[in-house]
BAZAFI-213909 format. One line per field, with one value per atom (N, C-alpha, C, O): x, y, z; chain; residue number from 1; atom name. Coordinates in pm, whole numbers. Atoms other than C-alpha are relative to their C-alpha. Last residue first. Layout:
BEGIN
u (X | ...)
v (Y | ...)
w (Z | ...)
kette (A | ...)
nr (NUM | ...)
atom (CA | ...)
This chain:
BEGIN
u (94 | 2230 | 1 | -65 | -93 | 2411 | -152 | -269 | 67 | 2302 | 36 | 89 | -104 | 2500 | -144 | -233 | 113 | 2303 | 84 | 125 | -18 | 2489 | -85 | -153 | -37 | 2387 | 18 | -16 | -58 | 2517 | -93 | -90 | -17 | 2341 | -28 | -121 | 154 | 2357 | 40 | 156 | 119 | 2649 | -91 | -155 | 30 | 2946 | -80 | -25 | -99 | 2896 | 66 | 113 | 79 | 2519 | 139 | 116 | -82 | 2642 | -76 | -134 | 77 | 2373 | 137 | 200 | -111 | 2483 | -46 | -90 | 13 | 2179 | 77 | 33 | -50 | 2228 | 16 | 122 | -24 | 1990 | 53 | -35 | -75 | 2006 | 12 | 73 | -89 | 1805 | 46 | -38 | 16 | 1633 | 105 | 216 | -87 | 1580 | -25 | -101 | 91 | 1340 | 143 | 221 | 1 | 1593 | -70 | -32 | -106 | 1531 | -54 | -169 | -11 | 1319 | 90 | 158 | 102 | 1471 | -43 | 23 | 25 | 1647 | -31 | -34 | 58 | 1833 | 21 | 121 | 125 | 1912 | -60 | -175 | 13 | 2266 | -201 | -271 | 6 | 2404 | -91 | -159 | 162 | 2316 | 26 | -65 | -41 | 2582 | -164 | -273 | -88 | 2464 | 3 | -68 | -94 | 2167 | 28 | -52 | 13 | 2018 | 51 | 112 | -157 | 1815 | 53 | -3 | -30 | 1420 | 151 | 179 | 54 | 1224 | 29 | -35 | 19 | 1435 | -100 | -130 | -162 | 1495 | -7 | 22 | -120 | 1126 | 73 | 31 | -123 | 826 | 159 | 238 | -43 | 506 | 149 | 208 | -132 | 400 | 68 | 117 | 81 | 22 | 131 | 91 | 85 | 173 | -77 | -121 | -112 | 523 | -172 | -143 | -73 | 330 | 35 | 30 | 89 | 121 | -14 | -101 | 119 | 335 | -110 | -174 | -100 | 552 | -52 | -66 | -17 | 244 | 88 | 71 | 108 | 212 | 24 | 106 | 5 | 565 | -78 | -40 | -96 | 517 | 9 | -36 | 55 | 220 | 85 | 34 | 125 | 358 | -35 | -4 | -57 | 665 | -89 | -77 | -86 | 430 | 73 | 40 | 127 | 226 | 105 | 163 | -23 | 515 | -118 | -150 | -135 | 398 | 103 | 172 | 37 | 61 | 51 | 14 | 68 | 81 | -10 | -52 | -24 | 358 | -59 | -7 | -105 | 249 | 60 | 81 | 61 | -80 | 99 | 72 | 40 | 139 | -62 | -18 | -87 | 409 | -111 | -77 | -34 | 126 | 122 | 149 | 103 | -26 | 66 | 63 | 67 | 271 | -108 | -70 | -120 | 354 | -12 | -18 | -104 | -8 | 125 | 125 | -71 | -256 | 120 | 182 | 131 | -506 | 85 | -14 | 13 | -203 | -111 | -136 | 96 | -305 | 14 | -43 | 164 | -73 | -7 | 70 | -21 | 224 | -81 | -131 | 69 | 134 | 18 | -16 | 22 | 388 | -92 | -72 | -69 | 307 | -8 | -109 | 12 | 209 | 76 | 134 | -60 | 155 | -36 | -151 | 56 | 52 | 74 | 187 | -41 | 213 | -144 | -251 | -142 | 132 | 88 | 209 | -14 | -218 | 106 | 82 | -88 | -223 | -27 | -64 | -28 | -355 | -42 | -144 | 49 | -373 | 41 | 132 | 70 | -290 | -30 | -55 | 35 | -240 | -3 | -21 | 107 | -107 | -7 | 109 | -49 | 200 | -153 | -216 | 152 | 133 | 65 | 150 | 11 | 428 | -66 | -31 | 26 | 362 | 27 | 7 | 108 | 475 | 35 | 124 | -33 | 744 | -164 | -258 | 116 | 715 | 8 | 27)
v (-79 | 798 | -55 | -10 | -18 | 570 | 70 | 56 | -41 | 534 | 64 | 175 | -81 | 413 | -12 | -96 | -6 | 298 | 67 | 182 | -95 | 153 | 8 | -87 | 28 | 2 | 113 | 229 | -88 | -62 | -42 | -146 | 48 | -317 | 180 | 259 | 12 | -238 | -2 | 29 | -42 | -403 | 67 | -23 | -33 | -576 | 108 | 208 | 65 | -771 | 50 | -44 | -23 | -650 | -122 | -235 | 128 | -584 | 28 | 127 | -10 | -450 | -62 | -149 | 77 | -333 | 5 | 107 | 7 | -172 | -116 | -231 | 79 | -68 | -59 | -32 | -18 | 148 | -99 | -182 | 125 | 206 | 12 | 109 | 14 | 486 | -143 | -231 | 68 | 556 | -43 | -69 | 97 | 777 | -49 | -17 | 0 | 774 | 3 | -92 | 182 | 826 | 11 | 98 | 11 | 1226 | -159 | -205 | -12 | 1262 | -57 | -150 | 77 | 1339 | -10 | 46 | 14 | 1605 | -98 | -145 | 157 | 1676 | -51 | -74 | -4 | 2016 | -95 | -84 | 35 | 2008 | -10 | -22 | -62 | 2267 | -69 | -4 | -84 | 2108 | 86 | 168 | -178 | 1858 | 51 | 13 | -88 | 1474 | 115 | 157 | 145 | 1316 | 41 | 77 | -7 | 1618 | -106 | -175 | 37 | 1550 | -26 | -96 | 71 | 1692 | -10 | 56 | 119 | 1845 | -128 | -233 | 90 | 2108 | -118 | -179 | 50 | 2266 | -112 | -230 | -104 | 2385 | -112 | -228 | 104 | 2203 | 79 | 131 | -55 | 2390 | -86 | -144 | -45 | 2338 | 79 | 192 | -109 | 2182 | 129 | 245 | -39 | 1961 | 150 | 247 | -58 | 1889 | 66 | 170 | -121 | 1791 | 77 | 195 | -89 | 1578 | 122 | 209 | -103 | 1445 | 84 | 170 | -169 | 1385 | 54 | 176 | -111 | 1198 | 89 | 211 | -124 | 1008 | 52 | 132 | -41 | 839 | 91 | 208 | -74 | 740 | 95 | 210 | -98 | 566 | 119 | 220 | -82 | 379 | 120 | 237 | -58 | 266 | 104 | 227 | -122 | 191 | 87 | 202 | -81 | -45 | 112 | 194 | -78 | -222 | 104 | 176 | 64 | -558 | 125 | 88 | 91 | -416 | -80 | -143 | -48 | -73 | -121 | -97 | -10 | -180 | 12 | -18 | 127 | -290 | -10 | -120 | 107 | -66 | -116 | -216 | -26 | 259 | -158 | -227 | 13 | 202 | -27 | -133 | 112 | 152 | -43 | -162 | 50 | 466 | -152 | -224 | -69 | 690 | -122 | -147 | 122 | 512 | 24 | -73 | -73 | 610 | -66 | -160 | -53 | 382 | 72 | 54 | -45 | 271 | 34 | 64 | 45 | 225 | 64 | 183 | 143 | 293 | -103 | -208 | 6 | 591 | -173 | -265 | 44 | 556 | -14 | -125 | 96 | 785 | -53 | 26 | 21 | 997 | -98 | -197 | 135 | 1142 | -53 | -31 | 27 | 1497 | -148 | -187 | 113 | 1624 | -79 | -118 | 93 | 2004 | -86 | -53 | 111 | 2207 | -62 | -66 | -76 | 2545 | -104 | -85 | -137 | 2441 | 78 | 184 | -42 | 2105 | 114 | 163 | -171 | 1977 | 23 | -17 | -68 | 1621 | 174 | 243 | 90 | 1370 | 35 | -57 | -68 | 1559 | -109 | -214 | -29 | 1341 | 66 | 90 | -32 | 1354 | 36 | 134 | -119 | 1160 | 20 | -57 | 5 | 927 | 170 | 288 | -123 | 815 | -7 | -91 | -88 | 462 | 135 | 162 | -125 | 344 | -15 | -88 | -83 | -35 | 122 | 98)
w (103 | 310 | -109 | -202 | 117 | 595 | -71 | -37 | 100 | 942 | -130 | -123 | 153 | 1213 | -100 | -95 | 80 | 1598 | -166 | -157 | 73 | 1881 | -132 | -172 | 138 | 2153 | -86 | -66 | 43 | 2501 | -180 | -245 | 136 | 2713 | -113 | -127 | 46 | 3101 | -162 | -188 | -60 | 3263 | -76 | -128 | -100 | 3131 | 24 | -22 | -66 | 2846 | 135 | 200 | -149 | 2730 | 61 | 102 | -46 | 2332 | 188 | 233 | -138 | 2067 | 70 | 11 | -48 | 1723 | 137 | 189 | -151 | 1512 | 87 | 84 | -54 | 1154 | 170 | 227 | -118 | 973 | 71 | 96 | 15 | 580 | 192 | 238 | -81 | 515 | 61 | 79 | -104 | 184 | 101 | 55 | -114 | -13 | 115 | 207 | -127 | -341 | 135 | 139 | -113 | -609 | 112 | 191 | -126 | -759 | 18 | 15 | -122 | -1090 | 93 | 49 | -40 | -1388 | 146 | 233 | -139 | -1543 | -10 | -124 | 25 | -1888 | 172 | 240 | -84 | -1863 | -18 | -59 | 50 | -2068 | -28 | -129 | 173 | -1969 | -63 | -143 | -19 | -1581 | -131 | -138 | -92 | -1669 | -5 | -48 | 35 | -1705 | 17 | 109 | 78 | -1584 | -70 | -156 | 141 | -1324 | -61 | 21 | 14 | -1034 | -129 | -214 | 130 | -1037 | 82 | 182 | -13 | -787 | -67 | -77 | -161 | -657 | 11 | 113 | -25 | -1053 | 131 | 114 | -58 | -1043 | -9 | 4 | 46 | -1293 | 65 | -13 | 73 | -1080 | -27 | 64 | -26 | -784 | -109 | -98 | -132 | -803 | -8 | -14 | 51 | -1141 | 54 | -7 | 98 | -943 | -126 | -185 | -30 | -674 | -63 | -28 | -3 | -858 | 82 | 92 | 103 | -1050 | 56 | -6 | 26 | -705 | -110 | -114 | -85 | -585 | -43 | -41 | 1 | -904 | 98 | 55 | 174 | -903 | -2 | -6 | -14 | -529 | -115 | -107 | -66 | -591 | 58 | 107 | 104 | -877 | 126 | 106 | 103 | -619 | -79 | -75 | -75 | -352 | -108 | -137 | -53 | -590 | 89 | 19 | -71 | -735 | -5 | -99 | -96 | -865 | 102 | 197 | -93 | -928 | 65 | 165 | -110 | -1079 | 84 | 197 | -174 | -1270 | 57 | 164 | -24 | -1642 | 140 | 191 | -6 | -1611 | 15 | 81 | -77 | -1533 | 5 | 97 | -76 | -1810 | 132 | 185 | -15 | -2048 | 98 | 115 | -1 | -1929 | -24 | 75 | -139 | -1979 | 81 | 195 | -86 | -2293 | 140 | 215 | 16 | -2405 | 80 | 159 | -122 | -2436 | -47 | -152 | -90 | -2739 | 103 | 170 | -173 | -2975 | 71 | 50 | 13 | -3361 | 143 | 173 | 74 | -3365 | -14 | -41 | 110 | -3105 | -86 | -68 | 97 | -2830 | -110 | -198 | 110 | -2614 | -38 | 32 | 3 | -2301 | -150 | -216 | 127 | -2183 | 49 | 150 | 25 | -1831 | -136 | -156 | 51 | -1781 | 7 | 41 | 73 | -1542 | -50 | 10 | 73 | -1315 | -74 | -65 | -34 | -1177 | -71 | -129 | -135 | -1336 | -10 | -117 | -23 | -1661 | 146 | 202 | -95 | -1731 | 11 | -34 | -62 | -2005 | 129 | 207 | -131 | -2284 | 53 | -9 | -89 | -2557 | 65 | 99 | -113 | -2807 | 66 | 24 | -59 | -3094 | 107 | 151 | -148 | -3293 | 87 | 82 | -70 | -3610 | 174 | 262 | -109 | -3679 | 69 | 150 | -51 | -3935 | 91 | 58 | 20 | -4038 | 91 | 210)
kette (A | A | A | A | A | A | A | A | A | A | A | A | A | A | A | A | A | A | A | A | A | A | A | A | A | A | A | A | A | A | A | A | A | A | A | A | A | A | A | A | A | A | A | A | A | A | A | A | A | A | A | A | A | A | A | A | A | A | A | A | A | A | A | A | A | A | A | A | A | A | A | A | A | A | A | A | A | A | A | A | A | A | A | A | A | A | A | A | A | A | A | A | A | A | A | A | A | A | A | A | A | A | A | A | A | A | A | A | A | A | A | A | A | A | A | A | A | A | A | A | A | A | A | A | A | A | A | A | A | A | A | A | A | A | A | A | A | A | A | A | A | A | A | A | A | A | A | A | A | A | A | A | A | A | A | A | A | A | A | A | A | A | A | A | A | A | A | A | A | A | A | A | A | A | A | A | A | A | A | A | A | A | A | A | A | A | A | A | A | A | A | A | A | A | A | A | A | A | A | A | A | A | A | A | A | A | A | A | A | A | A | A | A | A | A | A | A | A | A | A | A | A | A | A | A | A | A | A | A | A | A | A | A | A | A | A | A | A | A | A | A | A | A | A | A | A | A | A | A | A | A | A | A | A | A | A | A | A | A | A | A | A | A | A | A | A | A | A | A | A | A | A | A | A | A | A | A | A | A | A | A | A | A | A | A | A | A | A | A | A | A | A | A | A | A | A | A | A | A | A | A | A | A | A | A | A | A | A | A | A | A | A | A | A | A | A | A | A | A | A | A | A | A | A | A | A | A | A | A | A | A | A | A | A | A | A | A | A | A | A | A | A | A | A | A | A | A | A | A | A | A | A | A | A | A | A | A | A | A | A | A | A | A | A | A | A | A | A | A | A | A | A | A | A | A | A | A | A | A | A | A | A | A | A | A | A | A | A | A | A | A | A | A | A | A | A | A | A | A | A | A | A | A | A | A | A | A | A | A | A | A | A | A | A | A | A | A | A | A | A | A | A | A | A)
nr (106 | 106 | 106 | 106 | 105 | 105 | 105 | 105 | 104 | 104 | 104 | 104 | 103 | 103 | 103 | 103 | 102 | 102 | 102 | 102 | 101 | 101 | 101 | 101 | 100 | 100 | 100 | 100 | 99 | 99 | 99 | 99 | 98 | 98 | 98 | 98 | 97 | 97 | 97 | 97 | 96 | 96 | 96 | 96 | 95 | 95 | 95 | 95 | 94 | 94 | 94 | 94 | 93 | 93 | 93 | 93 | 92 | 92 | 92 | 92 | 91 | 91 | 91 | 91 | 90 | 90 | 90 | 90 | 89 | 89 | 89 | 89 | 88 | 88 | 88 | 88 | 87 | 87 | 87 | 87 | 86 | 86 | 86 | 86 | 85 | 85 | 85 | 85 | 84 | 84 | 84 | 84 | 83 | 83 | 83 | 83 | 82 | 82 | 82 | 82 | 81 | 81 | 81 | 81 | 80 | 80 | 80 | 80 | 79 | 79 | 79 | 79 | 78 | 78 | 78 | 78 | 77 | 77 | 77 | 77 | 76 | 76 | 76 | 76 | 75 | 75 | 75 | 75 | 74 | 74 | 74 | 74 | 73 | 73 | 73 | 73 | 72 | 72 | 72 | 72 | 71 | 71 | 71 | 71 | 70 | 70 | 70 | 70 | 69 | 69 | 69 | 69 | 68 | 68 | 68 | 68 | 67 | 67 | 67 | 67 | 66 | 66 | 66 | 66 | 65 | 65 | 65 | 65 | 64 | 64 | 64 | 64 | 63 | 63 | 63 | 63 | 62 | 62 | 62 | 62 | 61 | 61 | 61 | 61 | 60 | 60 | 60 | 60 | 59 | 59 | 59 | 59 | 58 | 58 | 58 | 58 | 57 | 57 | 57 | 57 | 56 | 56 | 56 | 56 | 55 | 55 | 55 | 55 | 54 | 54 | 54 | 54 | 53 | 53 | 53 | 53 | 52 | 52 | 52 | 52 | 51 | 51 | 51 | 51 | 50 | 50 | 50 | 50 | 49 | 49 | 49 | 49 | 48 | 48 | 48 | 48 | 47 | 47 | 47 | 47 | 46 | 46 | 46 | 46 | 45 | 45 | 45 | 45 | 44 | 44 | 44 | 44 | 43 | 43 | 43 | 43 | 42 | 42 | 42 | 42 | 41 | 41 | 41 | 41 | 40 | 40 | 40 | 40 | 39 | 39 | 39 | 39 | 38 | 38 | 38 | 38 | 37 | 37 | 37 | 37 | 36 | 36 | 36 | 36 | 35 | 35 | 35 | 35 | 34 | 34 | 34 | 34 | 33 | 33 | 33 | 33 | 32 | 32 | 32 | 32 | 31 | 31 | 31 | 31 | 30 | 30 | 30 | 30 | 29 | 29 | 29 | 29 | 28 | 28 | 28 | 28 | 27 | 27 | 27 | 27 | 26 | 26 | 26 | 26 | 25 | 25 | 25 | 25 | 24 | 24 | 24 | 24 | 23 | 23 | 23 | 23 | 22 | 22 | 22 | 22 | 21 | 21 | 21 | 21 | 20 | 20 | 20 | 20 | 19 | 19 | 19 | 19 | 18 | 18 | 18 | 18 | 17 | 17 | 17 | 17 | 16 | 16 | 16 | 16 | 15 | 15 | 15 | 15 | 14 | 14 | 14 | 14 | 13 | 13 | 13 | 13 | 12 | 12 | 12 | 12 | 11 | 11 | 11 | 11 | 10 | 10 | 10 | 10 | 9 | 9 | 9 | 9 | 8 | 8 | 8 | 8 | 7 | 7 | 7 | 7 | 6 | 6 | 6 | 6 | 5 | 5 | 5 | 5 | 4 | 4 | 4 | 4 | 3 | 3 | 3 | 3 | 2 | 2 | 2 | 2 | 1 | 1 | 1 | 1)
atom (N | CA | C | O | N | CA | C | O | N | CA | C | O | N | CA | C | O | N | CA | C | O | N | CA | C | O | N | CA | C | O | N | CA | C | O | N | CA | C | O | N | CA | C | O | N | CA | C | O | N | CA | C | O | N | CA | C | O | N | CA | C | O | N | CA | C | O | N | CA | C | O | N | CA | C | O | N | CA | C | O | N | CA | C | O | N | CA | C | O | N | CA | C | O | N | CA | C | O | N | CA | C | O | N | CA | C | O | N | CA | C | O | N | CA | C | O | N | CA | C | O | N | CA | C | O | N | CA | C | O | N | CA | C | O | N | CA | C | O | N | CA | C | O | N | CA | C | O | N | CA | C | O | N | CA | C | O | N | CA | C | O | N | CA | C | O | N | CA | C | O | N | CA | C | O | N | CA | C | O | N | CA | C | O | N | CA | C | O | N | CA | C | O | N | CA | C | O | N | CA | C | O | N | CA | C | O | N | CA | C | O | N | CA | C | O | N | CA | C | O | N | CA | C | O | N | CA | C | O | N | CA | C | O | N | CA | C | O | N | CA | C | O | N | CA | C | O | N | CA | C | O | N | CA | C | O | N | CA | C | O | N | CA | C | O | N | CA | C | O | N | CA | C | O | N | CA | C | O | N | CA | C | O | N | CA | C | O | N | CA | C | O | N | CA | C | O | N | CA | C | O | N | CA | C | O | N | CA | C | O | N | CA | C | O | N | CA | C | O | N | CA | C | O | N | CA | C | O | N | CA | C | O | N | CA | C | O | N | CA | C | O | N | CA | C | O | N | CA | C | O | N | CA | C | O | N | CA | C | O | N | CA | C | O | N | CA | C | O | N | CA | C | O | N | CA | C | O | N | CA | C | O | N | CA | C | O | N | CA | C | O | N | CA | C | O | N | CA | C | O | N | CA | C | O | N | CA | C | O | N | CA | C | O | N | CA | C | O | N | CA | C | O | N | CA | C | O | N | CA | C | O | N | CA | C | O | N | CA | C | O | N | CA | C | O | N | CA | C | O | N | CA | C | O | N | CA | C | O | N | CA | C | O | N | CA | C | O | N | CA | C | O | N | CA | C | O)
């Protein structure tokens, strides 16, 4: 069975709107059903997500907020991997005061 597919508003921004698709005869948008299926096993995550929408809404859709998937011909962005730092801490106290070291990976 075919289903229409709607494209919603779903906010307006200073220098961006945010659209999302709707499948006719769905009460949520995929936008929206993505949001209600995670908001509660990853809460940080979700809240992450909206802050850069709502950067990227205040800001405007620039190149520096996005990372591309495949060539930049192609302009197929998304957003950037949260990062995170990987911090390793080596302790030794074999002769006299306790040496440590510290490595950090990107």
């Amino acid at each position: 069975m075919k289903k229409n597919l709607l494209i919603e508003l779903l906010e307006t921004g200073e220098k961006v709107s945010l659209y999302s698709p709707r499948f006719e005869g769905e009460e949520f948008t995929e936008f929206e059903k993505f949001l209600l299926t995670y908001k509660d096993s990853y809460t940080k995550d979700v809240q992450i997500l909206i802050r850069r929408l709502d950067i990227i809404k205040e800001m405007g859709a620039e190149d520096r907020f996005f990372r591309y998937e495949g060539s930049k011909q192609d302009r197929v962005m998304a957003l950037p991997l949260e990062k995170k730092k990987i911090i390793t801490i080596i302790g030794t106290n074999l002769n006299g005061p306790l040496e440590i070291t510290i490595n950090t990976d990107n």
